[in-house]
N, C-alpha and C positions, 0 to 999 in steps of 0.2 A: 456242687458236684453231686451227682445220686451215687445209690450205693454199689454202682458197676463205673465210676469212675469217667461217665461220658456225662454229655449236656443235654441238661431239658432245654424248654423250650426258650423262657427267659432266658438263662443263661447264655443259650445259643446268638441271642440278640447284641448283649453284653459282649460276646467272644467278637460279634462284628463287629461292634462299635473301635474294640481295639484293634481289630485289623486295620480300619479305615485310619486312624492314628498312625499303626507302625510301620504299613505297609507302603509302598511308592506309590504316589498317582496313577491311575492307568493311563495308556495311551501316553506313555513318553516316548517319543520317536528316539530317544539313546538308547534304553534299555528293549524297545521295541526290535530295534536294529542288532543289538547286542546277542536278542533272542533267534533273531532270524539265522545269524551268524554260526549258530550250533546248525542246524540245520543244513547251512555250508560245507560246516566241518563233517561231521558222518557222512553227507550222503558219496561222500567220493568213494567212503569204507563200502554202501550198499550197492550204489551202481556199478563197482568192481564187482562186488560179491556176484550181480547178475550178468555181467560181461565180459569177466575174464575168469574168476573166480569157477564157476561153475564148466565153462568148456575148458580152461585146464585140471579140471581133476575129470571131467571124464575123456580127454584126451592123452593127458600127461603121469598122471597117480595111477590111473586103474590101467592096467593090463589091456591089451588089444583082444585078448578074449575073455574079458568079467574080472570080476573078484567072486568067488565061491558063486558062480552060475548063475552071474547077475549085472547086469548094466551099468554102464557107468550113469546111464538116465537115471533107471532105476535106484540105483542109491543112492543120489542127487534128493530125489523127491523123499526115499527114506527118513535119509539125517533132519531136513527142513521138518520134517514130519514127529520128529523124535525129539528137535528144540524145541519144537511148539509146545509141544506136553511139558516140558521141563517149565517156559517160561508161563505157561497155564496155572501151574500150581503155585509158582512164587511173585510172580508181578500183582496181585492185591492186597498182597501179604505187604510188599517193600511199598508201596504205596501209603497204607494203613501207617506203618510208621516212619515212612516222609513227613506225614500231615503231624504229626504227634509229636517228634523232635521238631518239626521245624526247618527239615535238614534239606531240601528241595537241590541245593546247590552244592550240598556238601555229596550227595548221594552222586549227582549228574556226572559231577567230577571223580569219582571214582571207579562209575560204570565206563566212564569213556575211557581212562586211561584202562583197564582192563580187557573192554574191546579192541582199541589203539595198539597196545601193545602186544596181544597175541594175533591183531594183522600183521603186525609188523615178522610175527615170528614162524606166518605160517609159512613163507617161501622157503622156509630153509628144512621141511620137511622132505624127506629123501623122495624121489619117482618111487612107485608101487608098494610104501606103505601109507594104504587105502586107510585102517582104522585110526592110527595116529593124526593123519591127515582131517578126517572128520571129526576126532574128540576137537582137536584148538578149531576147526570152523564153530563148532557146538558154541565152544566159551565166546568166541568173537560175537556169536549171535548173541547170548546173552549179555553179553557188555553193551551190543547195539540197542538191543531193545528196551535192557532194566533203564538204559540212559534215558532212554525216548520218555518213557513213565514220568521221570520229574520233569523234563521238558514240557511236556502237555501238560505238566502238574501247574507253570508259571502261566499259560493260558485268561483263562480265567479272572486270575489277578492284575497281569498289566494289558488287558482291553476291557471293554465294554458291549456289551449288549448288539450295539448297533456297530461296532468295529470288530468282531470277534470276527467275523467270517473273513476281512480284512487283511486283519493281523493273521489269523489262518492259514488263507492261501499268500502271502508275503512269504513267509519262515519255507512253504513249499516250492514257493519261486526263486528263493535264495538256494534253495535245497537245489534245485534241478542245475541248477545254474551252473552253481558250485561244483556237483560231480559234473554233469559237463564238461567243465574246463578242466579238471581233472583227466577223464576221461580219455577228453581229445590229444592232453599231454603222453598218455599211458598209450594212445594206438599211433602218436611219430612215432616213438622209442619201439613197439613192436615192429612198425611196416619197416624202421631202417635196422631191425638187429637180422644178422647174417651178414650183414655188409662189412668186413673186415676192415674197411677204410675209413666206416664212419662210425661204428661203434664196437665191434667185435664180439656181438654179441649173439646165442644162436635164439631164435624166437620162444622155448621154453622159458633162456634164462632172463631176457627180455620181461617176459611173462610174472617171471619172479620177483622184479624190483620192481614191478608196476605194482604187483597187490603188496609187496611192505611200503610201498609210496602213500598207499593207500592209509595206512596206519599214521604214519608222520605226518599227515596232510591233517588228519582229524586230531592229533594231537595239539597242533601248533593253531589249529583255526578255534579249536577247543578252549583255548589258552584268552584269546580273545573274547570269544563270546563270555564267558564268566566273570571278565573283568566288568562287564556292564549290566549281569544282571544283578537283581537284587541278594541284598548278604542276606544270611538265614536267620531266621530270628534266635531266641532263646528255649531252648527243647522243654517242657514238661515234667513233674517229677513224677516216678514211676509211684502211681498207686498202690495199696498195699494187696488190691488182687491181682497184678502182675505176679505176685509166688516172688520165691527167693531164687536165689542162685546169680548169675552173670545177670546185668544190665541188659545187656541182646537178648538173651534169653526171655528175659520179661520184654521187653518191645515185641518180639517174634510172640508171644502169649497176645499182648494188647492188639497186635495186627491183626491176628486170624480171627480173635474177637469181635475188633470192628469188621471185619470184611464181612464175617457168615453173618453180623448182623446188619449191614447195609443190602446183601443179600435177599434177608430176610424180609427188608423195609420194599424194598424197589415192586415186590409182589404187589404194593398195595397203589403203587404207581406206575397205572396203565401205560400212559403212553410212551414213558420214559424206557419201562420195559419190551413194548413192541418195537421204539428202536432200535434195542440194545437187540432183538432178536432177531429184526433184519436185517442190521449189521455184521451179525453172526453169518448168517447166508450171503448177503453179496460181497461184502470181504472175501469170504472164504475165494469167494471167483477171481477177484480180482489180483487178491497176491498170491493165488497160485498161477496164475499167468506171467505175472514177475518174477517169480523165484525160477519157474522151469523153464522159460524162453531161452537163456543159455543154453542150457543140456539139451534143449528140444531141437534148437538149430544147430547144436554140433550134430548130434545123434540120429535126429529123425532127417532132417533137411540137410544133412551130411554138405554144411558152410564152414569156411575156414575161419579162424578166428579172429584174422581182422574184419571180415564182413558182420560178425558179432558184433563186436565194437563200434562200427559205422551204426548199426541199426539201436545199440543203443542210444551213441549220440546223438543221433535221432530223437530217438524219446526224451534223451534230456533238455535237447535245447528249445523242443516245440512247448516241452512240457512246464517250462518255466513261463512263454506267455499263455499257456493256455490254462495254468493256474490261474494267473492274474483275469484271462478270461473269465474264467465261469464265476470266479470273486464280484468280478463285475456285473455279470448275469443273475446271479443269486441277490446283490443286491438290487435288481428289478424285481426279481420274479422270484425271490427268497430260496432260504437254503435247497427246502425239500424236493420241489418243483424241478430245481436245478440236479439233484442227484437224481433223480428220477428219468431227466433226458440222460444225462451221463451213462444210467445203467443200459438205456435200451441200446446205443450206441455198442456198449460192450457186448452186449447179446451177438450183435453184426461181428466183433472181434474176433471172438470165440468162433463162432463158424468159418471166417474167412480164415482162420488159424487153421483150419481142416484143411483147406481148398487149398495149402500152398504148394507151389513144386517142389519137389527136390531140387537140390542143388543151384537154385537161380534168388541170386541176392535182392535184385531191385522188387519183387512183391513184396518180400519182409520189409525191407526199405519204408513202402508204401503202407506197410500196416504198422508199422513203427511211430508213423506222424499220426495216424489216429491215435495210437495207443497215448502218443506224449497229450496230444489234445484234450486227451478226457482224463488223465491219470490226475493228473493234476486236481483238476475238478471233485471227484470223486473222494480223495482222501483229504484235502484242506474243509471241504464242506460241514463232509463225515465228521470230522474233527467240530469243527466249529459249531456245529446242530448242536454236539453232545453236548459243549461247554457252555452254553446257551441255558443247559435244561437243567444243571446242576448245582449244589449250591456253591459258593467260590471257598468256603471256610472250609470245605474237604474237598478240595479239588484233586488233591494227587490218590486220594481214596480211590475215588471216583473214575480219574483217569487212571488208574490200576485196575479198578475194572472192566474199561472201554479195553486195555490193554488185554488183559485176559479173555475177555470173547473173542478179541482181535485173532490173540494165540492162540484160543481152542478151536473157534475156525479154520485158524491157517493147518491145523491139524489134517483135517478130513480130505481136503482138495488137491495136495500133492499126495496122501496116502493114497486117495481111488487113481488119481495119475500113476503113481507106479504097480498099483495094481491091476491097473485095465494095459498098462504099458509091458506090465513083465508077462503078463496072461497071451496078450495080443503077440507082443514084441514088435509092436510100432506106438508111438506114443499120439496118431493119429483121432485114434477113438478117444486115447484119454483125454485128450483138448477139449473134446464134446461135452464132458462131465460137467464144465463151471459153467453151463445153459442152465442148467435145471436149480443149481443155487441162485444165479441173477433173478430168474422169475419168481423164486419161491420168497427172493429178498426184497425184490420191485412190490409182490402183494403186500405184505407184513407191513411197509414202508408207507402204503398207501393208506393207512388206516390212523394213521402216528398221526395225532392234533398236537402239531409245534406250542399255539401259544395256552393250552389246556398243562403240558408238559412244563415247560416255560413256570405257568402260574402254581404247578406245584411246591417248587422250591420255598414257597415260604411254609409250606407243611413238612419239610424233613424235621424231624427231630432223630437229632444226635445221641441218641440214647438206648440201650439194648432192653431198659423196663418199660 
């Protein structure tokens, strides 16, 4: 150990040698599948979150004339705006000490049952109170996302090099799948509530036990995948420059330690850093198109909430082969190449997101199935480049930080959406905005030498001297 408690370089070699001992094989098709299964499980939490979750708060929570002189769009893109910061400053930190305890599966399991369960609790928040209603969205989002962190964190570990992008888009193709069939469960139960014969339900409250469905589904699929992955190893003892006091307390010291100084390190590796910075940019594009297409077609395209619904299942079920698509494409024509068509595709998105009508469901429909086409594509890739470029002995470090650009991007792109939307008061202009991040992310992107980045990893040193 050096005198700050991390690894030189020998050392560092020694730490993998014990990995490759304690760790599982890669590429086991149980635990492979195990892994995919969490994917299953959440995504019915997010594809709510974007298709019911969002046109019922600003149809059902917010008042027919605002909350304090303001949209229900507009607040939409707020709150997303407001978790982002939150999970910006903590997802490198809980990563850091992922990797350090060991705890990968311990942590996974925690964030889900925290997200899980405050979906489960958000329908029972009264119509028109707006700020209560968004603090438990807040917490469910961070339960969604601190979970994704040690998910991406197993990565690395149960594939390979030439299977990562694979393994990648599989976990997104289960993901899509999964909400999907969720999805399509939660818009029967909507189209038949009113019908006093067959359910007695009226479509808000309809509305309600689809997003706690939402909860229970991720709990229970949750339950599954952990049985298959791998158990966590044995945690670390806290060094004596962790400081005194609580246990957490010193890991929370160890964390922001290793974070600011992988930080520090990434500066001196180019091209791993031009990813991370273009991913900052077309991210930013991408999930703010996700997060506001709810709100956007309650609000702007003034669509009823089952045409919502239809146009995400849409996205989910195209988007499950077209995961496996571009899996496939990238292993021709490799990851980057392949993100690079994805992006220009999105450019087309983003504008034809302008051009739509009011009130007429089948174009959304139709932009829906590109969307599911390339979504896929775009984030199993994104994912897989990273874990490709990194070393696997701090993987959940690492995907803590993929995490955190992810989140300080998702910052800026709903933020200018509701600020070109409450300014404007059409949320038409603000769709335009995620052009100028796709091209700014397409250059940056275009400069990234994959196996230059790749060949670095045997130069990390784990060390802050």
């Amino acid at each position: 150990m050096s005198s700050h408690g991390w690894l030189d370089r020998p050392q560092s070699r020694c730490i993998s040698v014990l990995l490759a001992v304690t760790s599982p094989a890669p590429n086991d098709p149980r635990i492979i599948f195990g892994w995919a299964m969490y994917d299953w499980a959440n995504s019915a939490y997010i594809t709510t979150f974007g298709a019911i979750v969002a046109a019922f708060f600003t149809g059902v929570i917010v008042p027919e004339d605002g909350f304090n002189g303001l949209s229900g769009e507009t607040l939409w893109s707020l709150v997303v705006s407001i978790g982002a910061m939150i999970l910006f400053l903590w997802m490198p930190v809980l990563g850091a000490i992922a990797d350090f305890t060991s705890a990968k599966r311990k942590f996974l399991r925690a964030f889900a049952w925290v997200g899980a369960l405050t979906t489960i609790a958000l329908p029972f928040v009264p119509d028109g109170a707006v700020i209560t209603f968004l603090l438990v969205v807040l917490i469910t989002q961070i339960g969604f996302v601190a979970g994704n962190v040690f998910y991406d964190g197993f990565l690395p570990i149960i594939s390979t090099d030439d299977t990562i992008d694979q393994v990648s888009s599989k976990g997104f193709a289960f993901g899509y799948l999964g909400g999907g069939v969720y999805v399509l469960l939660a818009l029967v139960l909507i189209m038949l509530s009113g019908d006093e014969s067959v359910t007695g339900l009226s479509e808000s409250t309809a509305a309600r036990f689809a997003i706690a469905g939402a909860g229970v589904w991720w709990l229970v699929f949750t339950s599954v995948a952990l049985r298959r992955l791998p158990a966590d190893g044995e945690p670390q003892a806290l060094p004596e420059e962790a400081g005194s006091g609580s246990v957490w307390l010193g890991y929370a010291r160890l964390g922001f330690r290793r974070t600011l100084a992988t930080g520090r390190k990434l500066l001196g590796f180019r091209h791993v850093l031009l990813f991370i910075v273009a991913f900052f940019f077309y991210n930013d594009a991408v999930n703010t198109v996700i997060v506001v297409t709810g709100a956007y077609a309650a609000g702007t395209l003034e669509l009823a909430t089952t045409e919502i619904i239809i146009t995400f299942l849409i996205v989910q079920f195209v988007a499950f082969g077209g995961a496996l698509l571009f899996g496939w494409i990238a292993g021709h024509l490799g990851a980057k190449p392949t993100i690079m068509i994805t992006l220009v595709i999105w450019i087309g998105i983003a504008v034809a997101g302008f051009l739509l009508p009011t009130g007429e469901a089948l174009p959304l429909y139709a932009l829906g199935f590109v969307v599911g086409l390339v979504l896929g594509g775009v984030q199993a890739l994104s994912r897989s480049l990273y874990g490709s470029m990194i070393p696997e002995e701090a993987s959940a470090e690492f995907y803590g930080f993929f995490t955190v650009f992810s989140k300080f991007s998702a910052i800026w792109g709903p933020l200018i959406f509701a600020l070109v939307s409450g300014v404007t008061g059409s949320g038409r202009p603000a769709i335009l905005s995620v052009v100028a991040f796709l091209v700014i992310g397409m250059a940056i992107l275009s400069r990234v030498d994959v196996e230059k980045a790749r060949a670095s990893r045997e130069r990390w040193v784990l060390t802050d001297s």
